[in-house]
matplotlib code that plots the C-alpha trace (Angstrom):
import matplotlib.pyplot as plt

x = [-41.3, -38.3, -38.8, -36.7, -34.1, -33.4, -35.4, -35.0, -37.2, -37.6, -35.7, -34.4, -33.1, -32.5, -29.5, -28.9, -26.2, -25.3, -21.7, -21.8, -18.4, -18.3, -21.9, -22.1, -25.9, -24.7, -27.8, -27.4, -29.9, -29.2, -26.9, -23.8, -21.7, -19.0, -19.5, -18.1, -18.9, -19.7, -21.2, -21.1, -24.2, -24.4, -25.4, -22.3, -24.1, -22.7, -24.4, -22.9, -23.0, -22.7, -22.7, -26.1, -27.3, -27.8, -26.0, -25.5, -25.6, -23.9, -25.1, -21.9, -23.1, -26.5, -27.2, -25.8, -28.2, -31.0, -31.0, -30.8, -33.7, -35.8, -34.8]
y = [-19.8, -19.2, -16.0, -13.4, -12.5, -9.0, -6.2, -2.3, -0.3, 3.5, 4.4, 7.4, 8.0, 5.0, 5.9, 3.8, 3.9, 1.9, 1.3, 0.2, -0.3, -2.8, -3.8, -3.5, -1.9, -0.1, 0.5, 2.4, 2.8, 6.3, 8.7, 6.4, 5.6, 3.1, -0.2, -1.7, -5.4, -7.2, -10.3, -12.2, -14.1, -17.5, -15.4, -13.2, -10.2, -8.2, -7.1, -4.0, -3.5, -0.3, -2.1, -4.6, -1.6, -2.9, 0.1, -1.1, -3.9, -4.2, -6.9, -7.4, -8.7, -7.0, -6.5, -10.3, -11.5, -9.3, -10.3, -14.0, -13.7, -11.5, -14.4]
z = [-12.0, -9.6, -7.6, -7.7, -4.9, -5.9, -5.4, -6.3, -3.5, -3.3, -6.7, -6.9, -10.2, -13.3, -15.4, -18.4, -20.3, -23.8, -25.0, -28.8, -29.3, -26.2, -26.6, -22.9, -21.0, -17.9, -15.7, -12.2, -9.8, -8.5, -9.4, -10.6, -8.2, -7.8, -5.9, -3.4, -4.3, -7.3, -8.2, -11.2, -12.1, -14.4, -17.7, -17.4, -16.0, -13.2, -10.0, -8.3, -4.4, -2.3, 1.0, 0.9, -1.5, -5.3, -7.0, -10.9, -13.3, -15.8, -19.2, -21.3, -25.0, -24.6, -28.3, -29.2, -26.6, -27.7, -30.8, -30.5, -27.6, -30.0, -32.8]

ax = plt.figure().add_subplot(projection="3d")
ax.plot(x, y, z, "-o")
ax.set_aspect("equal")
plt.show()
């Protein structure tokens, strides 16, 4: 198994946030704040940066994957 290369130290506060009508999971590490940086991944989901700070990511089609992972 491939080991990760992101890591969430010292968390301060987890805020997760579900839009149905985009079917989009926002998840911020902290209070949310805008980033300054983003990074796209190969499954579509978006890394947010504050500095080398992860801030956010953000999983567009989180119930359509969901489902089909959960069959």
């Amino acid at each position: 198994m491939a080991k990760s290369l992101l890591t969430v130290s010292k968390l301060e506060k987890l805020d997760v946030d579900y839009d149905g009508t985009g079917d989009v999971l926002y998840i911020s590490f902290g209070p949310p704040i805008a980033g300054s940086d983003s990074r796209v991944l190969d499954n579509d989901v978006v890394v947010r940066f504050k500095g080398e700070r992860i801030v956010g990511i953000t999983i567009p089609s989180f119930r359509e994957e969901a489902e089909t992972s959960l069959g």
